[in-house]
LUMTORLUM-880881 format. One line per field, with one value per residue (C-alpha): x, y, z; residue number from 1; residue in three letters. Coordinates in nm, 3 decimals. Example, Ala and Ser with C-alpha at 12.3 -4.5 7.8 and 13.67 -1.06 7.14 Angstrom:
2
X: 1.230,1.367
Y: -0.450,-0.106
Z: 0.780,0.714
k: 1,2
r: ALA,SER
//
This chain:
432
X: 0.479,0.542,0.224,0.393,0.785,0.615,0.410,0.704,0.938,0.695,0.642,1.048,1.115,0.820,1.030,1.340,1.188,1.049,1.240,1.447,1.600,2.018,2.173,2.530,2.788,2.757,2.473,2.250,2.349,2.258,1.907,1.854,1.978,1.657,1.441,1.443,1.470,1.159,0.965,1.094,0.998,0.655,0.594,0.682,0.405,0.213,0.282,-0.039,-0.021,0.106,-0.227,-0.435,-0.350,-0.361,-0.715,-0.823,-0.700,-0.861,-1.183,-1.177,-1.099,-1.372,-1.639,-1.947,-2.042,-2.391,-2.655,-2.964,-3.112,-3.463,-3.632,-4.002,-4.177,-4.511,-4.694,-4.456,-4.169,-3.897,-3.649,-3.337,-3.125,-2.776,-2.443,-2.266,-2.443,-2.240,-2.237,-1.873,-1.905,-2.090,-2.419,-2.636,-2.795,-3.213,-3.137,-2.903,-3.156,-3.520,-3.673,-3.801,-4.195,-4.337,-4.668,-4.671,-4.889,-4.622,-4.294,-4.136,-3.793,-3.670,-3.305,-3.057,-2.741,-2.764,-2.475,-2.486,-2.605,-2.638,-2.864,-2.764,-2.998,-3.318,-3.171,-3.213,-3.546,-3.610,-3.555,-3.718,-4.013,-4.060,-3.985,-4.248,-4.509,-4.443,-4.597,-4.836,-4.648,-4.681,-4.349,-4.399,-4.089,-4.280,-3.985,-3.680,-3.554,-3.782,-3.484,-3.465,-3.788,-3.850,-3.563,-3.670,-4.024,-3.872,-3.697,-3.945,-4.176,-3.904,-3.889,-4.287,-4.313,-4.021,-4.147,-4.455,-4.473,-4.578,-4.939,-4.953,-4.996,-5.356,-5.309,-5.376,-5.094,-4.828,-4.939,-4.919,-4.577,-4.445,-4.559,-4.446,-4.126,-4.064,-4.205,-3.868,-3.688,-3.813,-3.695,-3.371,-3.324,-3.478,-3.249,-2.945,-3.006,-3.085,-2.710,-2.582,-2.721,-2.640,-2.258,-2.251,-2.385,-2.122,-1.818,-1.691,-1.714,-1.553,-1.350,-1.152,-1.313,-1.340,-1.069,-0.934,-0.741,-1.014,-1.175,-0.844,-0.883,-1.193,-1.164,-0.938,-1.135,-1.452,-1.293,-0.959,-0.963,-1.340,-1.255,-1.168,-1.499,-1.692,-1.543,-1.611,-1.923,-2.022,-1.876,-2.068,-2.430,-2.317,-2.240,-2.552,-2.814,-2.678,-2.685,-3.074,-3.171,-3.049,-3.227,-3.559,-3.501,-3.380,-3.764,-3.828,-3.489,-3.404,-3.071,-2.886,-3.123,-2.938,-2.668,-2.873,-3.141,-2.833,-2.662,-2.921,-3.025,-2.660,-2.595,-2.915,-2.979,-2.750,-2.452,-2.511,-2.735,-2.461,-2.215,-2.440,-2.542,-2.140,-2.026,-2.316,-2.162,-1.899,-1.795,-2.147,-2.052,-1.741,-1.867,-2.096,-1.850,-1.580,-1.819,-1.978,-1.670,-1.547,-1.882,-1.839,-1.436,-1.624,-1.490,-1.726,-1.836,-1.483,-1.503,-1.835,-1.699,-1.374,-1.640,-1.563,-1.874,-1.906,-2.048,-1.829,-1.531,-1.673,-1.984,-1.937,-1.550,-1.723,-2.006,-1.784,-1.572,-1.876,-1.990,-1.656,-1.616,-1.950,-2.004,-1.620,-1.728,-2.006,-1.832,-1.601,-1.922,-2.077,-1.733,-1.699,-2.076,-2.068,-1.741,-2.053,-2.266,-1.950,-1.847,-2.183,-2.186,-1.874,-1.864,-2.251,-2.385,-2.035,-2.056,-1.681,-1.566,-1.671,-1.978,-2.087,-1.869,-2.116,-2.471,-2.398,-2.341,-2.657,-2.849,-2.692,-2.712,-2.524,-2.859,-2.839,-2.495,-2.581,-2.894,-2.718,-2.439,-2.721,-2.864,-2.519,-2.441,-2.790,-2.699,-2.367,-2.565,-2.824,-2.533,-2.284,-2.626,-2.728,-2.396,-2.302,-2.602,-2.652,-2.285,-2.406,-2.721,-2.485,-2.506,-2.210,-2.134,-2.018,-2.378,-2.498,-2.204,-2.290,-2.634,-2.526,-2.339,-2.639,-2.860,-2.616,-2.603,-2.980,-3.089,-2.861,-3.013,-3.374,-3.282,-3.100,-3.343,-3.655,-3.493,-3.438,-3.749,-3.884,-3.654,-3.833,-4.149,-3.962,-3.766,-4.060,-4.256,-3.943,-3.885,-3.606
Y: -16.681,-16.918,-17.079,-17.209,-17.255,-17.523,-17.702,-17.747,-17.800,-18.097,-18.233,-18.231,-18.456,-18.690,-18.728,-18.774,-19.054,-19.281,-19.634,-19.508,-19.206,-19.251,-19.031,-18.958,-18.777,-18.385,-18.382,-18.217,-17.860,-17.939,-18.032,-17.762,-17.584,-17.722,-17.656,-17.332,-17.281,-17.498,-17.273,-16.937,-17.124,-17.171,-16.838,-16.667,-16.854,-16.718,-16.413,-16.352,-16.642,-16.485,-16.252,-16.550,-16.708,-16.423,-16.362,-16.699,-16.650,-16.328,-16.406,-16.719,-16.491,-16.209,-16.486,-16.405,-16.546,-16.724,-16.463,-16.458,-16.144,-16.089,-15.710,-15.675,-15.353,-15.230,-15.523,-15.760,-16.008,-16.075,-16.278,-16.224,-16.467,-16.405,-16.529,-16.861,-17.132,-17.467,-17.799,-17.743,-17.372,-17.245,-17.067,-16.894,-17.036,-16.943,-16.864,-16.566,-16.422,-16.527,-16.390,-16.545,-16.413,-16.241,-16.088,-16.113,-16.408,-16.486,-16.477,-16.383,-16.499,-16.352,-16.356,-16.089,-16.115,-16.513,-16.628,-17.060,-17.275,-17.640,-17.847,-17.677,-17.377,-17.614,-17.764,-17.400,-17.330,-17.638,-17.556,-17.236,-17.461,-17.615,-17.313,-17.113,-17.414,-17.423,-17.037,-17.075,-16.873,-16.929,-16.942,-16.807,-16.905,-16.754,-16.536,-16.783,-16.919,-17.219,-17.482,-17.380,-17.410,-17.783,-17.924,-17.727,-17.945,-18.233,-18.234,-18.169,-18.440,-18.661,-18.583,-18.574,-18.945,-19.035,-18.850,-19.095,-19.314,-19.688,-19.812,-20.036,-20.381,-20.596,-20.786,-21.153,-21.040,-21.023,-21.294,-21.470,-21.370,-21.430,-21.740,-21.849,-21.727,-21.924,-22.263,-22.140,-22.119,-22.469,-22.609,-22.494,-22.633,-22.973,-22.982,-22.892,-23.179,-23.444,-23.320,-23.358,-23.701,-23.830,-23.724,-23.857,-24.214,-24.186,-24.104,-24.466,-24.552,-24.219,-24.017,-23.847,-23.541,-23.511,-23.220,-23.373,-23.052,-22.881,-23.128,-23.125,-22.717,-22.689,-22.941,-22.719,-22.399,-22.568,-22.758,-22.635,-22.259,-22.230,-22.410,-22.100,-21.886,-22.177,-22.235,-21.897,-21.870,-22.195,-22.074,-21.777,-21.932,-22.218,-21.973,-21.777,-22.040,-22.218,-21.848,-21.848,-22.174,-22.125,-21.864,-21.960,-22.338,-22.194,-22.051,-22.426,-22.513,-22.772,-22.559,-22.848,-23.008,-22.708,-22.929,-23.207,-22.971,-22.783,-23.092,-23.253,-22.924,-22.800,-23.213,-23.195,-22.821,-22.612,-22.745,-22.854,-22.564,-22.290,-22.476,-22.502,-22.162,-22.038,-22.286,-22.168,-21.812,-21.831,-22.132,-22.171,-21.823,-21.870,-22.134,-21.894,-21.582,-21.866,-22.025,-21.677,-21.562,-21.815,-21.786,-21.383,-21.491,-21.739,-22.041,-22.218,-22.178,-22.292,-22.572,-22.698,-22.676,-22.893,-23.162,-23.144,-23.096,-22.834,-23.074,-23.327,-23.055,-22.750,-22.885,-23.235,-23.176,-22.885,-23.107,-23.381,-23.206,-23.009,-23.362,-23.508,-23.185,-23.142,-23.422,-23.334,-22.947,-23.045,-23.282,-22.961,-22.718,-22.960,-22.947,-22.591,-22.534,-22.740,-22.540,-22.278,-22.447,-22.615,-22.277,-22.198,-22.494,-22.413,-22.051,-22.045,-22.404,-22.477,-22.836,-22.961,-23.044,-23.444,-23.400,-23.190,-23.467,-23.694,-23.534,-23.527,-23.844,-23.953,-23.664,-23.727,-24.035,-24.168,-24.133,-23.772,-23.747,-23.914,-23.722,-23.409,-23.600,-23.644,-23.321,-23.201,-23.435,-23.294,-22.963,-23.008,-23.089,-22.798,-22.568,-22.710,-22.711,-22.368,-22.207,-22.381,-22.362,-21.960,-21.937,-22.117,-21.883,-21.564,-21.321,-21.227,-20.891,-20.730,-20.650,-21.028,-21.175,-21.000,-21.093,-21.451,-21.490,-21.316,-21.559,-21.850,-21.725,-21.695,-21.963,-22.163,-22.079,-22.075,-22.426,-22.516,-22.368,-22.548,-22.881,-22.840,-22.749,-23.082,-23.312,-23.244,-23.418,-23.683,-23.780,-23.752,-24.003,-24.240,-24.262,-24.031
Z: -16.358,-16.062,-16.130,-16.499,-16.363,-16.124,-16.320,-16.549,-16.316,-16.197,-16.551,-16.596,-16.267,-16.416,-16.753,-16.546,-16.316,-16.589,-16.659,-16.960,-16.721,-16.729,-16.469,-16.462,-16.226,-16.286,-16.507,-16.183,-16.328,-16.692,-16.600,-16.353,-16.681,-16.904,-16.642,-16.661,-16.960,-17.041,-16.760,-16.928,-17.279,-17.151,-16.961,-17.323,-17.525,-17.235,-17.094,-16.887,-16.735,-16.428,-16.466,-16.503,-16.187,-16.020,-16.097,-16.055,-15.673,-15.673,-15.793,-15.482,-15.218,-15.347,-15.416,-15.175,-14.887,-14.807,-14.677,-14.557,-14.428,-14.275,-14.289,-14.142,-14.297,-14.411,-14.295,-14.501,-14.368,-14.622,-14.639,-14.872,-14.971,-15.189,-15.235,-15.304,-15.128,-15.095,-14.861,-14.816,-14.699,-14.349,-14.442,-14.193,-13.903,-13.829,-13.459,-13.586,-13.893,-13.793,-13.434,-13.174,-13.246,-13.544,-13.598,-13.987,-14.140,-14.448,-14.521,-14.827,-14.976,-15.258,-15.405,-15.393,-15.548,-15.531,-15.768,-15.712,-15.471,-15.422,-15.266,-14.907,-15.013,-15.005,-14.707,-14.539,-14.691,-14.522,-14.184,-14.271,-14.345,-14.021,-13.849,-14.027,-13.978,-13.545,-13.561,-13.842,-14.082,-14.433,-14.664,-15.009,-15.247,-15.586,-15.624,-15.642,-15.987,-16.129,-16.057,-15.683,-15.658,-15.793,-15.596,-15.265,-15.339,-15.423,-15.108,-14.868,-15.052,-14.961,-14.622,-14.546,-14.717,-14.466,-14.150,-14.233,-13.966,-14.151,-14.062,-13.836,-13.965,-13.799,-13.506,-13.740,-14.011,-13.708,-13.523,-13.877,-13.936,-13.584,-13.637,-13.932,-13.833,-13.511,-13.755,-13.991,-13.680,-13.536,-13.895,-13.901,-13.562,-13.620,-13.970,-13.799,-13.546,-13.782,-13.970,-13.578,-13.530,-13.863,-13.816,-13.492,-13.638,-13.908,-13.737,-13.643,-14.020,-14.158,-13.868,-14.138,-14.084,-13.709,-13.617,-13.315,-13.271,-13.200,-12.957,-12.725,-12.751,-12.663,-12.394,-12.266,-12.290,-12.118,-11.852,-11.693,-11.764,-11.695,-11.355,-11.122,-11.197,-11.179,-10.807,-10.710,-10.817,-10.607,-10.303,-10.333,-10.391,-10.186,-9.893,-9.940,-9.968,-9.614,-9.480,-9.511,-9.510,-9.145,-9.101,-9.180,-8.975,-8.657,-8.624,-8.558,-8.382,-8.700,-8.814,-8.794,-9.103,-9.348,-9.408,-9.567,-9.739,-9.879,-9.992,-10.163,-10.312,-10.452,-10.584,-10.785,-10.901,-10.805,-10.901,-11.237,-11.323,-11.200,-11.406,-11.697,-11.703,-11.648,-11.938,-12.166,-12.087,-12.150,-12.361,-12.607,-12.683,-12.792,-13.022,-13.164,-13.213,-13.383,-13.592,-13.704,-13.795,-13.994,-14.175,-14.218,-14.374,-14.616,-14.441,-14.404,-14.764,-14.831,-14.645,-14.800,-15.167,-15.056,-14.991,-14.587,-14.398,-14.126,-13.840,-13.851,-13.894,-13.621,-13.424,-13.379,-13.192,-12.996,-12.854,-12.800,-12.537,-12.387,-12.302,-12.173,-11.915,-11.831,-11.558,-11.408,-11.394,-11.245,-10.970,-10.897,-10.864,-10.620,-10.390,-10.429,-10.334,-10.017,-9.909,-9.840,-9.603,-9.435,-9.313,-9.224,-9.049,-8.865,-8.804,-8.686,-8.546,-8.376,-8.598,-8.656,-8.996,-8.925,-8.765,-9.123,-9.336,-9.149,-9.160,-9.545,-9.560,-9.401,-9.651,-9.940,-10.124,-10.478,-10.677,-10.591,-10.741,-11.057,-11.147,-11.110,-11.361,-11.614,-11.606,-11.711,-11.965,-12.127,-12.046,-12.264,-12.596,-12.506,-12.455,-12.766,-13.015,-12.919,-12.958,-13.284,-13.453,-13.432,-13.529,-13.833,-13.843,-13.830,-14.149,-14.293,-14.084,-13.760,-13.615,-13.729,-13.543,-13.227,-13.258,-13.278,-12.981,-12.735,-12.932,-12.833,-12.444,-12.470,-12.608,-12.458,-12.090,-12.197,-12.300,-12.013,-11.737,-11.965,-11.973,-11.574,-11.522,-11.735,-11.531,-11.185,-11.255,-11.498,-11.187,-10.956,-11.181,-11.226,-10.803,-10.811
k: 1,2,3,4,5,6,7,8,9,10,11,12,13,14,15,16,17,18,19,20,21,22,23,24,25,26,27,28,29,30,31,32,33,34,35,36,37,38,39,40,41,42,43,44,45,46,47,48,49,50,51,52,53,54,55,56,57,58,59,60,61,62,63,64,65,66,67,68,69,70,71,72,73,74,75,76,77,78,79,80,81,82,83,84,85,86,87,88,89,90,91,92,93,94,95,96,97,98,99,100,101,102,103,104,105,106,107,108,109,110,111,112,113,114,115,116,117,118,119,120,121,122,123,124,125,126,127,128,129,130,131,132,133,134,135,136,137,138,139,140,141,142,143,144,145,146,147,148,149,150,151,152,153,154,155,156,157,158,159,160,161,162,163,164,165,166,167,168,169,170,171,172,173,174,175,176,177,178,179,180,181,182,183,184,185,186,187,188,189,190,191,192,193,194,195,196,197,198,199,200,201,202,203,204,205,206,207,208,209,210,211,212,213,214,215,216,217,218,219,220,221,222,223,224,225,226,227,228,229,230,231,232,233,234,235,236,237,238,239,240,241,242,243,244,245,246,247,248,249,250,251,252,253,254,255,256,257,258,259,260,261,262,263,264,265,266,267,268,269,270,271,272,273,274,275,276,277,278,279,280,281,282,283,284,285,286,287,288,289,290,291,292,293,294,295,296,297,298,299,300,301,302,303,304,305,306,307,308,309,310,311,312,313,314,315,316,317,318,319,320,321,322,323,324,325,326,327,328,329,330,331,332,333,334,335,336,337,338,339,340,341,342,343,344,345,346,347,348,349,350,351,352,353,354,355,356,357,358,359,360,361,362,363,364,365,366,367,368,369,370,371,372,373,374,375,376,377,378,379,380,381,382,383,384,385,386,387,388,389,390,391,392,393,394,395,396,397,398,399,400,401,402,403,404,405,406,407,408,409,410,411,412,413,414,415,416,417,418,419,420,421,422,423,424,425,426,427,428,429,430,431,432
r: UNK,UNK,UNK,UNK,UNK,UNK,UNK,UNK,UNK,UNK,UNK,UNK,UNK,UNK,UNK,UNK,UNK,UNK,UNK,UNK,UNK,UNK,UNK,UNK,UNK,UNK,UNK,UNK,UNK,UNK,UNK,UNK,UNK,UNK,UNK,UNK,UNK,UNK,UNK,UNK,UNK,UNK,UNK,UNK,UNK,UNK,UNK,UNK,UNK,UNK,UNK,UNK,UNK,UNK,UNK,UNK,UNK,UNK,UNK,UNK,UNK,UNK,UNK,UNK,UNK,UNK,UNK,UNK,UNK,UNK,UNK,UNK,UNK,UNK,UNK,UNK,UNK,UNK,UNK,UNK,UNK,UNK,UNK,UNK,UNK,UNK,UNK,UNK,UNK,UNK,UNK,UNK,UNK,UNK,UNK,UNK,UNK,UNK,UNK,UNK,UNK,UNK,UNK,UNK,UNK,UNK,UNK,UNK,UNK,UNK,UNK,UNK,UNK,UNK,UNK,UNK,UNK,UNK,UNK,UNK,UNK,UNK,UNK,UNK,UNK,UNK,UNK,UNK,UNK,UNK,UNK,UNK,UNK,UNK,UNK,UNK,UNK,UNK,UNK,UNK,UNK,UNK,UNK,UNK,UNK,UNK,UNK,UNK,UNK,UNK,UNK,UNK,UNK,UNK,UNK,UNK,UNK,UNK,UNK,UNK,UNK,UNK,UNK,UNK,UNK,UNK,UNK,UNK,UNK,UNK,UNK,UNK,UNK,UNK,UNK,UNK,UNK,UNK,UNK,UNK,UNK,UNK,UNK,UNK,UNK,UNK,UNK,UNK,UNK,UNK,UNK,UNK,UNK,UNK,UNK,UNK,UNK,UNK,UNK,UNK,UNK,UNK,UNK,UNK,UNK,UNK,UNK,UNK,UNK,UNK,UNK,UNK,UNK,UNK,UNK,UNK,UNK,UNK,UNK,UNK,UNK,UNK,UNK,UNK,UNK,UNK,UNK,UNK,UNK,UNK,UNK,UNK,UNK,UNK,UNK,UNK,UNK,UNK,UNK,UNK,UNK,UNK,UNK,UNK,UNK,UNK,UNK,UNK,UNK,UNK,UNK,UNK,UNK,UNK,UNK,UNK,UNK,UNK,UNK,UNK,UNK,UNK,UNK,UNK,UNK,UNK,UNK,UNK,UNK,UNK,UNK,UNK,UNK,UNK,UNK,UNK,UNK,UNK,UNK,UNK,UNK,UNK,UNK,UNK,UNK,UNK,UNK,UNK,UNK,UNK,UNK,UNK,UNK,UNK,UNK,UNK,UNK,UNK,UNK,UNK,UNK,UNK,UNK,UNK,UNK,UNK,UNK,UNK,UNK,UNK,UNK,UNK,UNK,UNK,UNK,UNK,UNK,UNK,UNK,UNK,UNK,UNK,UNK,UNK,UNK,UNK,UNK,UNK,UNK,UNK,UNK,UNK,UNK,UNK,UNK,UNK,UNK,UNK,UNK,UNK,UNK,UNK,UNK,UNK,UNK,UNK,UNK,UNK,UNK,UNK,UNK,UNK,UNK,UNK,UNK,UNK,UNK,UNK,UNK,UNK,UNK,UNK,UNK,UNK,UNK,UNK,UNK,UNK,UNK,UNK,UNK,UNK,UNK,UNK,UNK,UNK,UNK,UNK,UNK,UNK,UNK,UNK,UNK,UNK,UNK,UNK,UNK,UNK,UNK,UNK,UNK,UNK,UNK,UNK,UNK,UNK,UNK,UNK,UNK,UNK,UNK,UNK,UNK,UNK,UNK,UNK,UNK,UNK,UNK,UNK,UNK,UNK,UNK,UNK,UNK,UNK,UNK,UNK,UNK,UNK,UNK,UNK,UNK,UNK,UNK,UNK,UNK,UNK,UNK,UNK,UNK,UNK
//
């Protein structure tokens, strides 16, 4: 009887909320008035409803469990199997039913009392399976009903054709798709620098679409807030590489030579390459993560349809401040890595701050300064092309835009440490 004096209670208060609903002052008794009497109306066109519900909850609470008994006797091992077996119910777990060791060659499962099941009953005869198969057991399912039966095969044909492990493809067929993979790879990359050089060539005549927003930003990122790990990390490899370099020339007495072999050695390599590798880091993967997700947003589609194209709009601004602050970050690296071997210089050799000032200047000379100023300025369109492109590269997800950014930072110093490596005998050759 509740069951019926709440559902119409609940259908009244719908009625009374619709749009056409007019509610006055001290009408609340008058509808508490029709509500019951529209319950009691109901509950006489049905008087066992009350009954009904009743057993509905009754036969819920009384519904059997999941079961699975096992019973070894006259040289036969049986397992029975009853009850209501569902995904949403717990059903019987092997440890608690099967032993650890049994002599008998087969097992039997037959039904008893099994009143429905779903596909968590195959599931079980599953494990059942696999446990029978570890101990060479055999599982005979001849007695279950013919529907159990087909899914329980269909099932485990499922899951053999998945434990499959995939052949092995020959040696040629992955070399050939490696292959042609890195020659897709090598296309994209030549495209997208072809796009890069042909928007740098057309920028004087149509600057419309160069976001100078961006390039002040971004100038910003790369040069001023990058600034105090950049100093810190020069100090630090700065400090350490006058450290041993003294070390290994006092074996000859020629400690006092670490100032100029550091000096020429942090204006050349070491300064621009720690900088490099710090901006690519940190600033080529920020390129990456924007650009990636302005392409997972469908921004960059967006942008494209509007007739605005995406390297003059997001790559071109980016490279163009990664080449403005290069060469200064590189200046400050240089100072901050020669604070190293001046206080090597001064806390171990006893050399005052003039005497180093003027060993330097005897070591180091201006075309020292400006090679390691063009190995940056080619570091900034390795690092700005790298990150920009694989933001372009991204797929439209999560994962792919994580992917993109340790692409950036990796390809980025692969490039970076290649093109360094390149400029040693270029120089050489050239009588620098």
């Amino acid at each position: 009887m509740d069951f019926w004096i709440i559902g119409s209670f609940r259908l009244r208060v719908m009625r009374l909320d619709s749009p056409s609903r007019q509610w006055r002052k001290g009408e609340t008794g008058t509808i508490l008035r029709r509500l019951l009497k529209g319950a009691s109306a109901v509950t006489a066109i049905r008087p066992d409803a009350g009954r009904a519900g009743s057993n509905f909850k009754m036969s819920k609470e009384t519904e059997l469990k999941a079961t699975a008994v096992f019973a070894e006797s006259a040289g036969a091992a049986v397992l029975s199997i009853g009850g209501t077996w569902r995904l949403t119910e717990p059903f019987p777990h092997l440890d608690e039913i099967l032993p650890r060791e049994t002599h008998e060659a087969e097992i039997r499962v037959v039904p008893q009392e099994l009143v429905k099941w779903d596909s968590s009953l195959p599931l079980f005869l599953l494990r059942v399976r696999a446990w029978c198969r570890g101990r060479s057991i055999r599982l005979n399912i001849a007695d279950l009903p013919e529907t159990l039966k087909q899914l329980f095969q269909l099932i485990a044909t499922s899951e053999e054709r998945a434990a499959d492990a995939k052949p092995t493809p020959p040696a040629p067929y992955s070399f050939g798709r490696t292959l042609r993979r890195w020659v897709a790879g090598w296309k994209d990359s030549a495209g997208f620098i072809g796009r890069c050089v042909i928007g740098s060539v057309e920028f004087p005549t149509a600057p419309r679409h160069f976001r100078w927003k961006t390039f002040f930003l971004q100038m910003e990122e790369a040069g001023p807030k990058a600034l105090p790990i950049i100093g810190l990390i020069c100090f630090l490899v700065g400090l350490t590489f006058a450290y041993e370099t003294s070390i290994q020339l006092r074996r000859f007495g020629l400690q006092f030579y670490m100032i100029g072999a550091t000096g020429t050695s942090i204006f050349r390599e070491i300064g621009p390459l720690i900088a490099a590798i710090l901006i690519c880091g940190r600033t080529g993967a920020a390129f990456a993560a924007h650009i990636a997700n302005m392409k997972l947003g469908n921004e960059i589609d967006a942008l494209e349809m509007v007739g605005v194209s995406p390297i003059s709009f997001l790559v071109l601004p980016r490279i163009a401040a990664l080449l403005l602050m290069m060469p200064l970050t590189t200046l400050y690296s240089d100072l901050c890595g020669m604070l190293g071997p001046l206080t090597i210089a001064v806390a171990r050799l006893d050399v005052p701050v003039t005497g180093f000032l003027v060993q330097l200047q005897h070591s180091v000379s201006l075309t020292d300064v400006v090679v390691g100023l063009v190995k940056s300025i080619v570091f900034a369109v390795l690092i700005g092309l790298a990150g920009t492109l694989r933001g372009l590269q991204s797929e439209k997800s999560s994962a792919g835009l994580g992917r993109a950014v340790t692409s950036a930072v990796v390809t980025g110093i692969a490039a970076v440490l290649a093109a360094d490596a390149l400029f040693s005998p270029i120089l050489e050759h050239l009588g620098y």
